[in-house]
N, C-alpha and C positions, 0 to 999 in steps of 0.2 A: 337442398334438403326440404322434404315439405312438413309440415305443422305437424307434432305428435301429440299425444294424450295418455293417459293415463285411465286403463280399462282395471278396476277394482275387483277382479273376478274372485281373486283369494287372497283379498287383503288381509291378515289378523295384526293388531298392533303389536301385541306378544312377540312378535316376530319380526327383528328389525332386514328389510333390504339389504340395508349395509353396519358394516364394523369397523372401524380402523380408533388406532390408540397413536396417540403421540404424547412422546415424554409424558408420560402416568397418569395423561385424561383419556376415557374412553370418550368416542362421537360414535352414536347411533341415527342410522339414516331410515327416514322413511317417505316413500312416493306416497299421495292419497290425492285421492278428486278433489279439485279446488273447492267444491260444495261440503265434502266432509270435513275439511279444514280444523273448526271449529269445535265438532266432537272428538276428532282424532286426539288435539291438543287437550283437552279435559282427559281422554283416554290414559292417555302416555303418561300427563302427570300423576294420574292414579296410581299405574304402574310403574310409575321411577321417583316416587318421593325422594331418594335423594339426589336425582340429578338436579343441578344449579342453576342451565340453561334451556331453554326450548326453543330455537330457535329455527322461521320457518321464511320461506318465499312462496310468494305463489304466480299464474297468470292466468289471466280467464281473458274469454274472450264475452262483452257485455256491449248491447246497441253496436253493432260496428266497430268497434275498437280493443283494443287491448287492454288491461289492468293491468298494473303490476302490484306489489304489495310483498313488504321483508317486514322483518322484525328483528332486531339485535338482542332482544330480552335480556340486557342488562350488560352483555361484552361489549367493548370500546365501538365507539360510533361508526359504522362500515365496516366493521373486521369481520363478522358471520353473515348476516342477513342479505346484503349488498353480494356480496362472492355465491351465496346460496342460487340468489335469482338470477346470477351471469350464469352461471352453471343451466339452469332453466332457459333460457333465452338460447345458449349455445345450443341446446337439444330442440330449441322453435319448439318446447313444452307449452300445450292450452290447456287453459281448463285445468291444472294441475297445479299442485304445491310438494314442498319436497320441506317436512320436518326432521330438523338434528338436533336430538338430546347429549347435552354434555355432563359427564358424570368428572366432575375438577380431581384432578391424579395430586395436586400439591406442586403444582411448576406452572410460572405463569409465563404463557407461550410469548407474549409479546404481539404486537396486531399483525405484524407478518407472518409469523407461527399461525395466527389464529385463522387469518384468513386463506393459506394450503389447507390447516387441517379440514375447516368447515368446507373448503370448494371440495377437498378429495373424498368427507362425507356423502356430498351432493352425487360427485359423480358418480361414486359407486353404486348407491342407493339404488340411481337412476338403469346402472350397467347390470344390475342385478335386475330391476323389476323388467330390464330390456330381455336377458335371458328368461326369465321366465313367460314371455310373450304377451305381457302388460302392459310395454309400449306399443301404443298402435297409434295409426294415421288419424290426424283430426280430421273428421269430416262436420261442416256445419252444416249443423239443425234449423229445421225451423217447423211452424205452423201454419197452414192456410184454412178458409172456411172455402171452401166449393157447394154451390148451388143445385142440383140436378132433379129432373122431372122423377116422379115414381116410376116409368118405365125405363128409366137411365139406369136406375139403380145399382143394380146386381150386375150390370156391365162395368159401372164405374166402380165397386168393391173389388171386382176382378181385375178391373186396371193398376188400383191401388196397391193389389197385394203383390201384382207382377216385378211393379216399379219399388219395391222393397220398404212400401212405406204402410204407416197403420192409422187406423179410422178410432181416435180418443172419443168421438163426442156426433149424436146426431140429436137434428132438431127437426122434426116432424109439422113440415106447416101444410095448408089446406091443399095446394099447386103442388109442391115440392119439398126435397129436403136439405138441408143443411147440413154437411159434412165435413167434422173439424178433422183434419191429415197432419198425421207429424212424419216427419223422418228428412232423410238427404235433403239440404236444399237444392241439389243439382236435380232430382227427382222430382221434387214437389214443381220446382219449374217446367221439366217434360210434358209432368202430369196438367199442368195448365195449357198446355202449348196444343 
């Protein structure tokens, strides 16, 4: 299976991915960009004052390698956060994080209760934002600066836009110009070759 990600096209928090109840706690699930992470969790707790727990995983891809990153926010050591990010891992999710709000029913699941219910959270979330066509293939990004003569020019914008990638940044010097390119790094390399 190859790397997936998480495309935020119609995200709203208002609106969780996923639902499931066990014994009289509800888990609400949510996909979001590994990068929103941060606002998502201020979001939510906005909206769920009284839920208990927030608990999230995430995985980015950063320098060459992978991150991981959970949070238990306050349930037993490994029982939510740890199961959230196996769930993430099993799906080879980058660059994505996957929050579950627990709103306490009054019945205390035990760390094996807790850890089905928080993974079945996970996966729904994920099987939901999968139908709605929000899971998509990771492809990795990058930057390059390319050099080319003022008569290159307009040939090499035409190349860039072929090769599916986009021109962020030019620097105008006396000879030439400098041309910052983002998009596919399978592209960006073509584009050098």
């Amino acid at each position: 299976m190859a790397s997936m990600t998480f495309c935020d096209s119609g995200f709203n928090a208002r609106v969780p991915q996923a639902q499931h109840e066990c014994k009289g706690s509800r888990f609400l699930g949510f996909v979001v960009r590994e990068s929103a992470l941060e606002s998502t969790l201020s979001e939510l707790k906005g909206l769920h004052p009284k839920a208990v727990h927030f608990v999230y995983a995430l995985r980015a891809y950063q320098g060459g390698q992978i991150i991981e990153r959970s949070s238990d926010d306050g349930e037993p050591k490994g029982s939510s956060g740890v199961p959230v990010l196996n769930v993430l891992r099993g799906w080879e999710m980058i660059d994505s994080a996957v929050v579950v709000v627990r709103y306490f029913g009054g019945v205390k699941l035990g760390v094996g209760g807790l850890v089905r219910a928080y993974t079945k959270a996970a996966k729904l979330a994920l099987e939901s934002a999968k139908e709605l066509g929000e899971i998509v293939p990771y492809i990795e990004r990058g930057e390059r600066a390319v050099c080319v003569g003022y008569g290159e020019l307009r040939a090499m914008h035409y190349r860039v836009k072929k090769l599916g990638l986009r021109v962020v940044g030019e620097e105008f010097g006396q000879n030439a110009v400098t041309l910052h390119i983002q998009g596919d790094l399978a592209a960006l390399q073509e584009l050098e070759s």
